[in-house]
Each structure stands twice: as C-alpha cells, then as structure tokens.
C-alpha positions in Angstrom: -13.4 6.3 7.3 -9.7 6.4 6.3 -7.2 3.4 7.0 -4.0 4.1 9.1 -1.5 1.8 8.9 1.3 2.2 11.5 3.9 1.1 13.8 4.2 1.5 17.4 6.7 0.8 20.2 4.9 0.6 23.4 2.7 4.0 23.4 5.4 5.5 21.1 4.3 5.7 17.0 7.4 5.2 14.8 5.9 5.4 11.8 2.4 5.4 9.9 0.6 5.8 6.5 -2.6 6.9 5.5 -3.7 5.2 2.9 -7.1 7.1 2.2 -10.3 5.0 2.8 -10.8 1.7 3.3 -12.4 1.9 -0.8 -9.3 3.3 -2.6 -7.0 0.4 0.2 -9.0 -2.0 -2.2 -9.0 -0.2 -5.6 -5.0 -0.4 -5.3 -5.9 -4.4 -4.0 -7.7 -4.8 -6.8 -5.3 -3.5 -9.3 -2.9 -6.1 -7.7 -5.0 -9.0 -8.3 -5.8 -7.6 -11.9 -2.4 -6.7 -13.1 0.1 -8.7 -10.8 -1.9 -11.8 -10.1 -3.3 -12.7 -13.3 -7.1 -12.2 -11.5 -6.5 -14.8 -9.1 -6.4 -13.1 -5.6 -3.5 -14.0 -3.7 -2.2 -16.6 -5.8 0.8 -14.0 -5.7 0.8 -11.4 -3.4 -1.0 -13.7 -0.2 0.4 -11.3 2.8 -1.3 -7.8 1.0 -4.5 -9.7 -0.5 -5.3 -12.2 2.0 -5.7 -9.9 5.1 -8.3 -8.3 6.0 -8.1 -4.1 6.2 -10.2 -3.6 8.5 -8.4 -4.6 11.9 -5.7 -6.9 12.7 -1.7 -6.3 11.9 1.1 -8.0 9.5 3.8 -9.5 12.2 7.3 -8.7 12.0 7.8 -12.2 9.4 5.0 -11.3 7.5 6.1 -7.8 7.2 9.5 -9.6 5.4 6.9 -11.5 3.1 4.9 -7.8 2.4 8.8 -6.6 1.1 8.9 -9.0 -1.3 5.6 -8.8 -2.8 6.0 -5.5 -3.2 8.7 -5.7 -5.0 7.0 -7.5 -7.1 3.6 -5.2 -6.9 6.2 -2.7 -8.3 7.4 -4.5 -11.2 4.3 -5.1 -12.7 3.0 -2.0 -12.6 6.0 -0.1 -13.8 4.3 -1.3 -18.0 1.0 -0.6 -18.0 -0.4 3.0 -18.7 -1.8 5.5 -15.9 -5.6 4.6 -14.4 -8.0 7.1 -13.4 -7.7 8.1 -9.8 -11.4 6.3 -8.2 -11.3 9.4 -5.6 -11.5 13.0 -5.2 -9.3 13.4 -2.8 -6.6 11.8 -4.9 -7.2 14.1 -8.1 -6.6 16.6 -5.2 -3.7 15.7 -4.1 -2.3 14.9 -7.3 -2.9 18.4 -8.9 -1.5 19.9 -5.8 1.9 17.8 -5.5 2.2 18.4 -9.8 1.7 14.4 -9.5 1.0 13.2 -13.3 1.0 9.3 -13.6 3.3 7.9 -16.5 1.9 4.1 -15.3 0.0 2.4 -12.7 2.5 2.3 -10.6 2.6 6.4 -9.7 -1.4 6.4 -9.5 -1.3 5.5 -5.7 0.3 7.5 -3.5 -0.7 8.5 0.2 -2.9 11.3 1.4 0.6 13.1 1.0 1.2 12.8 -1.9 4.4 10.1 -1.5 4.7 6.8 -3.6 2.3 4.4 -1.8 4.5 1.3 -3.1 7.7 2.9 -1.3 5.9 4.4 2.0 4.3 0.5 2.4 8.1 -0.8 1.6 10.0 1.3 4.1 7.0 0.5 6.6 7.6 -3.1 6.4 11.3 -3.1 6.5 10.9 -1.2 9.9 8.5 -3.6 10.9 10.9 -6.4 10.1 14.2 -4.5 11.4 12.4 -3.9 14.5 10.5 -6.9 15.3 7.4 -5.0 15.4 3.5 -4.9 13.4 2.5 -3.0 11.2 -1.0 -2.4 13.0 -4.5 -1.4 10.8 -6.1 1.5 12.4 
C-alpha cells in the first residue's frame, strides 16, 4: 500500500505526492534520524518523525514547522555519499528519469521521479499559504 500525501479544498485536490509505500516513507525517516538527528528521533525534525504515517494530517502551523525542518533535512544530506535505493520501484524510476544520486539527498524522489525534499517543501508552503492540511492517504 503506497502513502498519498495531499491537499484538499473542500472535495477539490490541490496538490498531492506519492511517496511510494508506507516502507520506503520510513527508510527516508530513518535516514533523517540517522544523518540529521544524530540517532535520536525527533530530537530535530519533531513535525516529520513524530507523526504517525499511517492516518492523520500536519495542520496549516505545523506545515510552517515541516518547512523548516526540511530545510534542514536538506542540508544534511547535501555531504554524505548516495545510499542504495531499499525498492524496486525506485531503481525503476531512477533508471528511467537518468536519475544518478551524487548524495543522499537525490536518493528520494517521488514515484515521479521529482526531488522528494522539494515536492514535501512546496506541499507544505501551500498548506501554510492556504490554511489548509496536508492529509495522509
């Protein structure tokens, strides 16, 4: 099962990404705790690693909070080296978009192939500018 995390406005969608399953959601967590935390979960990064993925929403403020850890997120994983990709789809999508990881950073992306760091960014900010959730679907 695949997570989906989106905005709506009423019955209208505005915006969504799909992350790829609820597995690889917590491989990138993981590498957040690992690399940007220090291995203390959510000692940094509380709004991304101290919600739960499987139902539920950030809020408009915590969508302001989300910005700025990944920001953060971003920075730290700019210096270290490239990861293995944990699925197949991934591999897939990489060798079909020419993606080639230079560092941890550009080894997650969405099931489209676009920078998961920036597609979570802009989805907050419109969260935030609109006063709307980001909903987990």
């Amino acid at each position: 099962m695949g997570l989906y995390l989106c905005i709506f406005d009423g019955d209208g969608e505005l915006d969504g990404i799909q992350v790829g399953s609820y597995a690889d959601f917590n491989f990138f967590r993981n590498s957040v705790v690992r690399v940007a935390e220090g291995g203390v979960a959510g000692s940094r990064c509380p709004t991304l690693n101290s919600h739960h993925d499987s139902d539920g929403e950030w809020s408009p403020s915590e969508c302001s909070m989300l910005i700025k850890e990944i920001e953060l997120i971003n920075d730290a994983f700019e210096g270290p080296p490239a990861i293995d990709f944990n699925s197949k789809w991934q591999t897939d999508v990489a060798r079909n978009s020419g993606i080639v990881p230079k560092n941890l950073a550009e080894c997650f992306f969405d099931v489209d192939g676009e920078p998961l760091l920036d597609r979570l960014k802009a989805l907050a900010e419109r969260g935030k500018r609109l006063g709307l959730p980001i909903l987990f679907q």
